[in-house]
mmCIF file as Biopython writes it, N, C-alpha, C and O atoms, coordinates in Angstrom:
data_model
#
loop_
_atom_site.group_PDB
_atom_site.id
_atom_site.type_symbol
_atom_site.label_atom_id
_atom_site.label_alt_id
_atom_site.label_comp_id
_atom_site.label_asym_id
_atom_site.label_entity_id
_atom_site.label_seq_id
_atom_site.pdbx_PDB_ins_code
_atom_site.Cartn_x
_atom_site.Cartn_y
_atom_site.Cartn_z
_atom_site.occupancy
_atom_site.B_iso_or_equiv
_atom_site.auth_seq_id
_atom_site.auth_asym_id
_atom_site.pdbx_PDB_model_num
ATOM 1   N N  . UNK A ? 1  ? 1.784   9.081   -2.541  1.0 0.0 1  A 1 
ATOM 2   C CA . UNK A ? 1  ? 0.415   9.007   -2.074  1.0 0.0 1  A 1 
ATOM 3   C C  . UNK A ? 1  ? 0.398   9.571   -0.651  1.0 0.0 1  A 1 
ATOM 4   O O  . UNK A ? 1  ? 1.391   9.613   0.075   1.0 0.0 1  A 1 
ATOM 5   N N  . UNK A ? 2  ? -0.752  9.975   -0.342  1.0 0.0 2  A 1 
ATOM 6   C CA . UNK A ? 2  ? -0.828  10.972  1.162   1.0 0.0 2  A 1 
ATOM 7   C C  . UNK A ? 2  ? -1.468  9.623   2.359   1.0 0.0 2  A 1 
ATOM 8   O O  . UNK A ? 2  ? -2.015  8.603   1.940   1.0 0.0 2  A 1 
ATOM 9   N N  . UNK A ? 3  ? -1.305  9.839   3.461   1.0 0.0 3  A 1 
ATOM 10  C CA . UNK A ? 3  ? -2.018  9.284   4.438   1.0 0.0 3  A 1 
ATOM 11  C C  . UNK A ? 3  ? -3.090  9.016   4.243   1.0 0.0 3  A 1 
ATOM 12  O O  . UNK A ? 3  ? -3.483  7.854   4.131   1.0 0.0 3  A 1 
ATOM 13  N N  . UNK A ? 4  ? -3.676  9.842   4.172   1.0 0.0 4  A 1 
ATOM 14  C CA . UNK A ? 4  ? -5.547  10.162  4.348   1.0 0.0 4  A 1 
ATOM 15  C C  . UNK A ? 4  ? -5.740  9.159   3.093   1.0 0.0 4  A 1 
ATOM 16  O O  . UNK A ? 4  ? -6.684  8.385   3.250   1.0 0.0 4  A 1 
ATOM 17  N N  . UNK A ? 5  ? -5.239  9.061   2.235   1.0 0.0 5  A 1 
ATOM 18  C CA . UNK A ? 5  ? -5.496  8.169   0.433   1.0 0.0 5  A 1 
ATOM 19  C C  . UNK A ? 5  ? -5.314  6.960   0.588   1.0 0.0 5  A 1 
ATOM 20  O O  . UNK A ? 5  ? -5.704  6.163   -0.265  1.0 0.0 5  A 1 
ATOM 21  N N  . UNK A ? 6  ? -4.689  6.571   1.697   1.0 0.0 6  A 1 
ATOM 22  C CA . UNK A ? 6  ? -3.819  5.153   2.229   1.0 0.0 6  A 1 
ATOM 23  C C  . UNK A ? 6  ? -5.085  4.674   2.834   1.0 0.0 6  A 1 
ATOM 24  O O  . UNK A ? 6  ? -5.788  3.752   2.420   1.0 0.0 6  A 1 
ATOM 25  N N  . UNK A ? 7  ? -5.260  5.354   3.769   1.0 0.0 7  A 1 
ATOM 26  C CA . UNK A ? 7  ? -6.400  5.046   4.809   1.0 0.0 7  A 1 
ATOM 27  C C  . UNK A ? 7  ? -7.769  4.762   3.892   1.0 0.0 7  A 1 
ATOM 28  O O  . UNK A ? 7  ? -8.464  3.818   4.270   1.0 0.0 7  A 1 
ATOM 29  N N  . UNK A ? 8  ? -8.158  5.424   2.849   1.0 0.0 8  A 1 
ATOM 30  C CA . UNK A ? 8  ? -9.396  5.461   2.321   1.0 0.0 8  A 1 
ATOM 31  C C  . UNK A ? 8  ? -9.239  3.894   1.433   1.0 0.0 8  A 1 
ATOM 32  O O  . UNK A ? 8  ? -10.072 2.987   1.456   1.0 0.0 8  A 1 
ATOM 33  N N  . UNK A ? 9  ? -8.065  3.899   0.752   1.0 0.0 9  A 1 
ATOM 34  C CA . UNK A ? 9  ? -7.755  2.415   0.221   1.0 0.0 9  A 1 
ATOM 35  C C  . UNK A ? 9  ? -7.872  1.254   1.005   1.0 0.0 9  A 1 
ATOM 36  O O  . UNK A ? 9  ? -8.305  0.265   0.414   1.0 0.0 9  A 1 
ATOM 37  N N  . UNK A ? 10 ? -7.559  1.127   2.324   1.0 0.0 10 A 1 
ATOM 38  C CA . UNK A ? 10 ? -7.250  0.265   3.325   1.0 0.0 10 A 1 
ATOM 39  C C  . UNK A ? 10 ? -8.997  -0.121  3.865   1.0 0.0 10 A 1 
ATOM 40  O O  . UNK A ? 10 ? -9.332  -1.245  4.236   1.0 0.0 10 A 1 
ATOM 41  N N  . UNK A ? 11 ? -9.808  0.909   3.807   1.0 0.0 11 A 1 
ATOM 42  C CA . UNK A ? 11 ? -10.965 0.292   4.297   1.0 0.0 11 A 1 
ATOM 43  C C  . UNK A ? 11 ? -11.777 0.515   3.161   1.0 0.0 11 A 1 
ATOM 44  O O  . UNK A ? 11 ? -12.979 0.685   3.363   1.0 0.0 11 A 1 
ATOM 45  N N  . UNK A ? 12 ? -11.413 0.543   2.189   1.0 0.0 12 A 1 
ATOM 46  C CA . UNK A ? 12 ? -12.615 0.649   1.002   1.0 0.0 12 A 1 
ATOM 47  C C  . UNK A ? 12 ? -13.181 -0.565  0.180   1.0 0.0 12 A 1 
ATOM 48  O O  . UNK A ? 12 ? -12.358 -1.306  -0.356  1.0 0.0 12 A 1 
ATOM 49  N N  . UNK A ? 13 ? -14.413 -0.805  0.050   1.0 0.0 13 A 1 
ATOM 50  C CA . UNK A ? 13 ? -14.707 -2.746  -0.224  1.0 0.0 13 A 1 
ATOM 51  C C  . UNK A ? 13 ? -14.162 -2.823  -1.903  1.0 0.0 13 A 1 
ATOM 52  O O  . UNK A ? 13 ? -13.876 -3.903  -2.419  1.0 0.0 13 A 1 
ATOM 53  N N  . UNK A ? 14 ? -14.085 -1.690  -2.544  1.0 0.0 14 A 1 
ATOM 54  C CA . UNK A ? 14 ? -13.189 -2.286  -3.544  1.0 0.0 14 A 1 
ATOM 55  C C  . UNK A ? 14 ? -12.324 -1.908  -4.174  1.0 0.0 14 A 1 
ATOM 56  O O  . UNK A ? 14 ? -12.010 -0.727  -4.322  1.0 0.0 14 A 1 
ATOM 57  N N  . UNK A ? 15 ? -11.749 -2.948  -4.694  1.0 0.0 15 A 1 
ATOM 58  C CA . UNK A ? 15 ? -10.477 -3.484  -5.336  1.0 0.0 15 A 1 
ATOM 59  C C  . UNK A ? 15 ? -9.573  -2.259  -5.786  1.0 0.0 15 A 1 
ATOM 60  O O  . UNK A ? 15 ? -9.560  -2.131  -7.010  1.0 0.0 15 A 1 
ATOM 61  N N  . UNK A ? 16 ? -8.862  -1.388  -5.135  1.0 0.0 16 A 1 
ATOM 62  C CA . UNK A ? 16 ? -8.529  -0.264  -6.059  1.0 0.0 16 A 1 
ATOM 63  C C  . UNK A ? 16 ? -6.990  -0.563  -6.866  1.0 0.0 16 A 1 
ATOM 64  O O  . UNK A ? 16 ? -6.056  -0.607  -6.065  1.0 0.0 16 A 1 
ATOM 65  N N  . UNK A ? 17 ? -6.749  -0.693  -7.772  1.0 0.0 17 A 1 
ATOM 66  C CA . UNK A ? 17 ? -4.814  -0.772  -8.301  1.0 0.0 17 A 1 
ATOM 67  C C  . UNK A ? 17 ? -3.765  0.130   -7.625  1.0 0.0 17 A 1 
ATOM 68  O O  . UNK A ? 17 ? -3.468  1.229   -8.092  1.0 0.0 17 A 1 
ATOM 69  N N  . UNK A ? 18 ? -3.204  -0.390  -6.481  1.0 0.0 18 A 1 
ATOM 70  C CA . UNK A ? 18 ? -1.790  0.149   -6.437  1.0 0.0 18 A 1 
ATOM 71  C C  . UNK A ? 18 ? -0.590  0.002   -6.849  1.0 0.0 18 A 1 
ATOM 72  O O  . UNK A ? 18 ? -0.281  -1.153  -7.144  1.0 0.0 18 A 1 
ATOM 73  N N  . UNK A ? 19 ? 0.095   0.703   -6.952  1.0 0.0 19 A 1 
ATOM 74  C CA . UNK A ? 19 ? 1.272   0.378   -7.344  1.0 0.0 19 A 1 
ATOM 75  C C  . UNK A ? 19 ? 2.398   1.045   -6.692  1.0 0.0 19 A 1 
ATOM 76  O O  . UNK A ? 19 ? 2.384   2.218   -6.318  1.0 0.0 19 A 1 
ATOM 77  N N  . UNK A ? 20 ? 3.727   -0.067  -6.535  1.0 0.0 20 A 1 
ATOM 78  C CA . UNK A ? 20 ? 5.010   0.446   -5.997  1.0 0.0 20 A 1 
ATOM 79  C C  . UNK A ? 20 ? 6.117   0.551   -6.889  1.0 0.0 20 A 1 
ATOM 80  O O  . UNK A ? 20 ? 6.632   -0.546  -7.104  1.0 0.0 20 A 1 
ATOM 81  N N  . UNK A ? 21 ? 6.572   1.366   -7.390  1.0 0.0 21 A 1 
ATOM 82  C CA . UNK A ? 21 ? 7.561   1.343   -8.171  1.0 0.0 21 A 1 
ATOM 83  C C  . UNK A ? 21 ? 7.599   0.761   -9.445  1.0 0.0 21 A 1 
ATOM 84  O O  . UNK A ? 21 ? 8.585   0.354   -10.059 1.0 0.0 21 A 1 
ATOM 85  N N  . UNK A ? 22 ? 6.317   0.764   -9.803  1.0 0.0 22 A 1 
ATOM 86  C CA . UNK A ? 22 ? 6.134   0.048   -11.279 1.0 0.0 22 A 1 
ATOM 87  C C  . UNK A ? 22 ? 5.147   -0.801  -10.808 1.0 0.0 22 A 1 
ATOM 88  O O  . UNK A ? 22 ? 4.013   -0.743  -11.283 1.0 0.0 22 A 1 
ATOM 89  N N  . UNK A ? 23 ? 5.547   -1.869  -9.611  1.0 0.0 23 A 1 
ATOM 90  C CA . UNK A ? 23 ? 4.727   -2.664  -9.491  1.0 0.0 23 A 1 
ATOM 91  C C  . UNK A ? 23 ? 3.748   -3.291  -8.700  1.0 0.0 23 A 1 
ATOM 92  O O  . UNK A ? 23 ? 3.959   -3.366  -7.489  1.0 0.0 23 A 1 
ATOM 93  N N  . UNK A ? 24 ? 2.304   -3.935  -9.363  1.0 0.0 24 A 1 
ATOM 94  C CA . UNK A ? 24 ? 1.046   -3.666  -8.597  1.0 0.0 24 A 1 
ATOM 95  C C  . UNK A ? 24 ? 1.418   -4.414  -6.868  1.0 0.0 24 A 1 
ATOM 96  O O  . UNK A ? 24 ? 2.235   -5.228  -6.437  1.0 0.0 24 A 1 
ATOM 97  N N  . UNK A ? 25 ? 0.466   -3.710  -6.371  1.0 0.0 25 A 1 
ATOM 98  C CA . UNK A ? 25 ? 0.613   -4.153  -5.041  1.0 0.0 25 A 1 
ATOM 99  C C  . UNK A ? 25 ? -0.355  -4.468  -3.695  1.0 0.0 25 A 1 
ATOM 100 O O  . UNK A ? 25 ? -1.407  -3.882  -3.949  1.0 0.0 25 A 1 
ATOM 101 N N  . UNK A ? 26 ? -0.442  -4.906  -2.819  1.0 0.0 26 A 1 
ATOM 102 C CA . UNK A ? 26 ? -1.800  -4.680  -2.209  1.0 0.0 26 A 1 
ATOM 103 C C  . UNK A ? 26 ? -1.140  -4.441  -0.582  1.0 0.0 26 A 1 
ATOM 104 O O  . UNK A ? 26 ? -0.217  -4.992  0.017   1.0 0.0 26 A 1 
ATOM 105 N N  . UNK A ? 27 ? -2.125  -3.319  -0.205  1.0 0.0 27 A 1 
ATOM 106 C CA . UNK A ? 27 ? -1.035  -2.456  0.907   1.0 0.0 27 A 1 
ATOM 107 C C  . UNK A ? 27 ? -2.051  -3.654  2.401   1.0 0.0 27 A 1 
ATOM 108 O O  . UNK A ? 27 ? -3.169  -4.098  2.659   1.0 0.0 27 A 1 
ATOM 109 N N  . UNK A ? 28 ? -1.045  -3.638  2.778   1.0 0.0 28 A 1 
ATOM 110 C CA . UNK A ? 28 ? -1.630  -4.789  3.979   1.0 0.0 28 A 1 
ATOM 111 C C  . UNK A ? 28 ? -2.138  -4.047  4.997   1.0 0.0 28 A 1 
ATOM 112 O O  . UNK A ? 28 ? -3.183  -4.332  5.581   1.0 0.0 28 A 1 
ATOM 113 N N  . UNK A ? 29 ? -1.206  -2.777  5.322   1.0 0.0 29 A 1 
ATOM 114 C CA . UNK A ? 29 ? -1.390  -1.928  7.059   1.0 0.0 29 A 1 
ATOM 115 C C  . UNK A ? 29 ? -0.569  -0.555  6.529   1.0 0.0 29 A 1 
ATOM 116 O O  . UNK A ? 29 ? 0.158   -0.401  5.548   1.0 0.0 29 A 1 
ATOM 117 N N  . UNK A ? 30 ? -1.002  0.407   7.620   1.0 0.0 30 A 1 
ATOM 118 C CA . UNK A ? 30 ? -0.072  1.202   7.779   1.0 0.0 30 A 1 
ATOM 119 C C  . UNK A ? 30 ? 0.252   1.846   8.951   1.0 0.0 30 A 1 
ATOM 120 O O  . UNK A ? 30 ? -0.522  1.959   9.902   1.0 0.0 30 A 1 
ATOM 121 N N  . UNK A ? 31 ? 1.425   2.289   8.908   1.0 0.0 31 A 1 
ATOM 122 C CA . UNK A ? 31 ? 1.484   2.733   10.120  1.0 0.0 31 A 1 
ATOM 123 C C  . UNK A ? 31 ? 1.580   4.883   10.211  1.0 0.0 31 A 1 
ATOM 124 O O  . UNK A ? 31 ? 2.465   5.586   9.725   1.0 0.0 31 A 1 
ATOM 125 N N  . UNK A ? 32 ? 0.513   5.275   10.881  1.0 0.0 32 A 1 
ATOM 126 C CA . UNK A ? 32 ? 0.555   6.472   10.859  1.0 0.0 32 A 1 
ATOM 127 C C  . UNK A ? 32 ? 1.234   7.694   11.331  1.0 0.0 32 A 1 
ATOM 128 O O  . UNK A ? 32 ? 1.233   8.888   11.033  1.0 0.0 32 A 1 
ATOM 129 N N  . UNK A ? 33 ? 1.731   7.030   12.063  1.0 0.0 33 A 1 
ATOM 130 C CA . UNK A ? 33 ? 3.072   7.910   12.714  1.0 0.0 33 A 1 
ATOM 131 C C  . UNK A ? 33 ? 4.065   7.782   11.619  1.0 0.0 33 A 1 
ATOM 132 O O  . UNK A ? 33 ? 4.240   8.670   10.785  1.0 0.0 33 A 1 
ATOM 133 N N  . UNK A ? 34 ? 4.528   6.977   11.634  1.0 0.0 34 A 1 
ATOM 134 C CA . UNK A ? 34 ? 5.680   6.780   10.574  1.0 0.0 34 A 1 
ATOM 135 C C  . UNK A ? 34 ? 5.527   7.082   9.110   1.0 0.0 34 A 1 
ATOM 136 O O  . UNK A ? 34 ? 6.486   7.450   8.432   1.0 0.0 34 A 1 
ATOM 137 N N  . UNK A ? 35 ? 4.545   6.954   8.719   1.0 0.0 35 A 1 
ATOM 138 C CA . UNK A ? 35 ? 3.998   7.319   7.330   1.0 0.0 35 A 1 
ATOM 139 C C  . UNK A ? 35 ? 4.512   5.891   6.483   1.0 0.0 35 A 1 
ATOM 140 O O  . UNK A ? 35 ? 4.681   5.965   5.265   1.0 0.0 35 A 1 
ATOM 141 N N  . UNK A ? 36 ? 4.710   4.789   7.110   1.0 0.0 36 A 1 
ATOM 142 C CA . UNK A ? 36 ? 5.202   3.638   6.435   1.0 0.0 36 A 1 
ATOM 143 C C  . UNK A ? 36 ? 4.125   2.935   6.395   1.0 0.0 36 A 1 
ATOM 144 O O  . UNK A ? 36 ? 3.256   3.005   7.264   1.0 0.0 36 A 1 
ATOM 145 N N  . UNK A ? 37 ? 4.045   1.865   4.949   1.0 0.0 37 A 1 
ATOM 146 C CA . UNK A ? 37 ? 3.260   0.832   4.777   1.0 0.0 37 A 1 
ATOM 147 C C  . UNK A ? 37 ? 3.509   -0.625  4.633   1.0 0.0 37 A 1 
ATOM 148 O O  . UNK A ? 37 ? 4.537   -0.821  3.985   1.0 0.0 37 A 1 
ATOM 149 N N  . UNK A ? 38 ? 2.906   -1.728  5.022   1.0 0.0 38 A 1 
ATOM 150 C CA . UNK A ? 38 ? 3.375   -3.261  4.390   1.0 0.0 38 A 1 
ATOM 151 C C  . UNK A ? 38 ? 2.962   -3.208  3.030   1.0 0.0 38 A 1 
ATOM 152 O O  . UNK A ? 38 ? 2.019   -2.544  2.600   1.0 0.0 38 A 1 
ATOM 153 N N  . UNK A ? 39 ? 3.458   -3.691  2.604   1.0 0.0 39 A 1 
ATOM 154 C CA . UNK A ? 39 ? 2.938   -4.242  1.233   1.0 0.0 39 A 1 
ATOM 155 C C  . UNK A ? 39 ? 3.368   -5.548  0.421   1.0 0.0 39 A 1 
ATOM 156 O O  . UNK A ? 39 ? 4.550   -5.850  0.252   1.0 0.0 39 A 1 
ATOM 157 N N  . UNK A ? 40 ? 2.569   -6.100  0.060   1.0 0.0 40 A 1 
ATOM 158 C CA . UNK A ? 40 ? 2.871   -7.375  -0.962  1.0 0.0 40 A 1 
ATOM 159 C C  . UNK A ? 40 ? 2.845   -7.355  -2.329  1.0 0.0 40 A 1 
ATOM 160 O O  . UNK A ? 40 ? 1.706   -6.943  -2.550  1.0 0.0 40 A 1 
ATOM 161 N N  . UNK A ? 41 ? 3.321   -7.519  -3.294  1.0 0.0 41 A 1 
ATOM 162 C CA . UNK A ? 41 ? 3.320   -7.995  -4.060  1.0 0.0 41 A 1 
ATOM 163 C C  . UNK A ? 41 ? 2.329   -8.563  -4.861  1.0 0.0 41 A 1 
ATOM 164 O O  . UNK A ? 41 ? 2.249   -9.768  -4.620  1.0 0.0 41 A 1 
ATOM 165 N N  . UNK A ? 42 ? 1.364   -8.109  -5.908  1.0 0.0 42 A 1 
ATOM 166 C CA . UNK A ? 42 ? 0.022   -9.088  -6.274  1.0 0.0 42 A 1 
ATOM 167 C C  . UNK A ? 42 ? 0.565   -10.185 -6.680  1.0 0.0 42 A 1 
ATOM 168 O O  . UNK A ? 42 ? 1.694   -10.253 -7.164  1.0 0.0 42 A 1 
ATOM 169 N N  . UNK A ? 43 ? -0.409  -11.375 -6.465  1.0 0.0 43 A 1 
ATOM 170 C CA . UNK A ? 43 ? -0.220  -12.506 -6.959  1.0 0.0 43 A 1 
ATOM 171 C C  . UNK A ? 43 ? 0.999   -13.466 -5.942  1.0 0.0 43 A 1 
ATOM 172 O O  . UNK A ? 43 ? 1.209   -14.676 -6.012  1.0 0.0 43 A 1 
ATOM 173 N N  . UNK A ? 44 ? 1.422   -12.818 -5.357  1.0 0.0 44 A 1 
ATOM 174 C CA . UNK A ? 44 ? 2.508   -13.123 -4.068  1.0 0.0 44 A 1 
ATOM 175 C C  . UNK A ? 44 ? 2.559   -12.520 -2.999  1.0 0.0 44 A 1 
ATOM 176 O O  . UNK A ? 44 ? 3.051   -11.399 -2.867  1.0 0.0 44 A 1 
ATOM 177 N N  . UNK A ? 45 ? 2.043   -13.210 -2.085  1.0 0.0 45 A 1 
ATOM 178 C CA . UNK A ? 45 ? 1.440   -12.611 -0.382  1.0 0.0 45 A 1 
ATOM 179 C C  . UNK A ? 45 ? 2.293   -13.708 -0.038  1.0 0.0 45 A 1 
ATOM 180 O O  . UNK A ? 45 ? 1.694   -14.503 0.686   1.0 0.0 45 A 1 
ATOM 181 N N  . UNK A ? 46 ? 3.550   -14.066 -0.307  1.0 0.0 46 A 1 
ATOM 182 C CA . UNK A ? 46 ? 4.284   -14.512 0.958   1.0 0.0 46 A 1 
ATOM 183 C C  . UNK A ? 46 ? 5.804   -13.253 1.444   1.0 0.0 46 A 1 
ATOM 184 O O  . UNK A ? 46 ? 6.321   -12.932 2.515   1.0 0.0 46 A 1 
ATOM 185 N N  . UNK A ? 47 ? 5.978   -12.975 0.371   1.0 0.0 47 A 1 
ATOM 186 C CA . UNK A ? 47 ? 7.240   -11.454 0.738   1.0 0.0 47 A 1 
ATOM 187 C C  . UNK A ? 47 ? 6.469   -10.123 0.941   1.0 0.0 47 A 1 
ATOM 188 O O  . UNK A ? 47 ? 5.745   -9.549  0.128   1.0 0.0 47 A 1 
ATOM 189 N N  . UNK A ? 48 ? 6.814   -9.732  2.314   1.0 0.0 48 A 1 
ATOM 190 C CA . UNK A ? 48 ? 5.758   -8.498  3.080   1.0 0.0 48 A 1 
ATOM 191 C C  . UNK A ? 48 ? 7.193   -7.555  2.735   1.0 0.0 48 A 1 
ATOM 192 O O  . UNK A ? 48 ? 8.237   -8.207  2.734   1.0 0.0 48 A 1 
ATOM 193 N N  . UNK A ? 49 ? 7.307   -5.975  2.425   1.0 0.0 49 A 1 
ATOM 194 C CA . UNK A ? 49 ? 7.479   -5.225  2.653   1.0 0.0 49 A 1 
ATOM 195 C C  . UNK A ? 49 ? 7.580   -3.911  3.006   1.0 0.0 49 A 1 
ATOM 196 O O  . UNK A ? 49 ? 6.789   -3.227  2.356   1.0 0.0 49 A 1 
ATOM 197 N N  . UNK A ? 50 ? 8.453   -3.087  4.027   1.0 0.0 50 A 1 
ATOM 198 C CA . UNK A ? 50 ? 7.922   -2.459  4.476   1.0 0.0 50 A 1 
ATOM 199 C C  . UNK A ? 50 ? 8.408   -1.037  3.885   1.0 0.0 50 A 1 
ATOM 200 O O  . UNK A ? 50 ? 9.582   -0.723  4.081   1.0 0.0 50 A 1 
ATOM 201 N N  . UNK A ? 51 ? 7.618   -0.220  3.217   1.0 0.0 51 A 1 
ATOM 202 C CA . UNK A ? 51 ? 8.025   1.178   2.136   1.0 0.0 51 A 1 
ATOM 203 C C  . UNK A ? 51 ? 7.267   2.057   2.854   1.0 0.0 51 A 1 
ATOM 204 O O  . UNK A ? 51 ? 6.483   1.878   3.786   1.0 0.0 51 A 1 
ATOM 205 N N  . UNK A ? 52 ? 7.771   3.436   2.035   1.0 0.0 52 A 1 
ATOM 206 C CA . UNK A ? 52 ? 7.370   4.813   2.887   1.0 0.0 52 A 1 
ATOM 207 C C  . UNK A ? 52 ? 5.670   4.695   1.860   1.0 0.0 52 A 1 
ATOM 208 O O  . UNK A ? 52 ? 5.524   4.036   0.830   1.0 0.0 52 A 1 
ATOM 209 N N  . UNK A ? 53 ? 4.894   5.313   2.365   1.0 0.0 53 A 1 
ATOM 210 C CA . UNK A ? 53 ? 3.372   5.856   1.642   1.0 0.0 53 A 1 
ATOM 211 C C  . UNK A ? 53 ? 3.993   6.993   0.117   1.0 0.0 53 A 1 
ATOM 212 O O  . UNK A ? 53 ? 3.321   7.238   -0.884  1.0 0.0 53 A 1 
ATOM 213 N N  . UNK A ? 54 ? 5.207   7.422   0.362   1.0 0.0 54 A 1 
ATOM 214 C CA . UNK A ? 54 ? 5.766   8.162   -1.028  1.0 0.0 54 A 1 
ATOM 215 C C  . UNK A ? 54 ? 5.916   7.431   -1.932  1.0 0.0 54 A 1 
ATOM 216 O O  . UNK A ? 54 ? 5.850   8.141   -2.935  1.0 0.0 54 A 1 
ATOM 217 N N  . UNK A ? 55 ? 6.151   5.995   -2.338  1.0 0.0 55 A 1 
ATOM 218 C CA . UNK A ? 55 ? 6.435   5.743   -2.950  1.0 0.0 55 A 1 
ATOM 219 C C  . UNK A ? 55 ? 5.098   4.839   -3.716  1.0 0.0 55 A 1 
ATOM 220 O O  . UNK A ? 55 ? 5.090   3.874   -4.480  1.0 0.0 55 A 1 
ATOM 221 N N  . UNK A ? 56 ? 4.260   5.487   -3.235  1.0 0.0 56 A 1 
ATOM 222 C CA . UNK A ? 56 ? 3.339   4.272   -3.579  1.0 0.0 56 A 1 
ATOM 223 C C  . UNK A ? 56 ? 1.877   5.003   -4.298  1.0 0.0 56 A 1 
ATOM 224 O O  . UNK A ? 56 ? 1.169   5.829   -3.723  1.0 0.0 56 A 1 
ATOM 225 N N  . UNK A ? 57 ? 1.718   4.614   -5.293  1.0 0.0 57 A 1 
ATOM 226 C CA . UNK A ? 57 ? 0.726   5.361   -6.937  1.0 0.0 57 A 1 
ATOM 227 C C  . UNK A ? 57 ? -0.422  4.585   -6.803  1.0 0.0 57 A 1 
ATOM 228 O O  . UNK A ? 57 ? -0.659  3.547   -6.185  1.0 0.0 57 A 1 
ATOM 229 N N  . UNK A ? 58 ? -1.378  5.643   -7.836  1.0 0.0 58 A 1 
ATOM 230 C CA . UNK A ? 58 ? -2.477  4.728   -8.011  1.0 0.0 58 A 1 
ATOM 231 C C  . UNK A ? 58 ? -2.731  4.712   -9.414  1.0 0.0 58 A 1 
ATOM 232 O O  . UNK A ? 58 ? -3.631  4.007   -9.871  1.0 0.0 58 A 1 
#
């Protein structure tokens, strides 16, 4: 997924399906320099991790 697609997900009021590596996810932040994102886990918002924006589908 590109920056600009990250960003449009991150402030958009709805619900869009991401996914990391198979599995769904909900991207918390990103960071734009780095091209890295947080992400959780659906259904589990207590393990945050932190992946490149490449790896991450819609």
């Amino acid at each position: 997924m590109d920056l600009e697609r990250v960003k449009e997900i991150l402030t958009s009021e709805e619900e869009i399906a991401v996914h990391f590596h198979g599995v769904p996810v909900w991207i918390e932040s990103v960071d734009q320099t780095s091209s890295m994102a947080i992400i959780t886990a659906r259904g589990s918002h207590e393990e945050k991790q932190l992946v490149s924006i490449d790896g991450l589908e819609e």
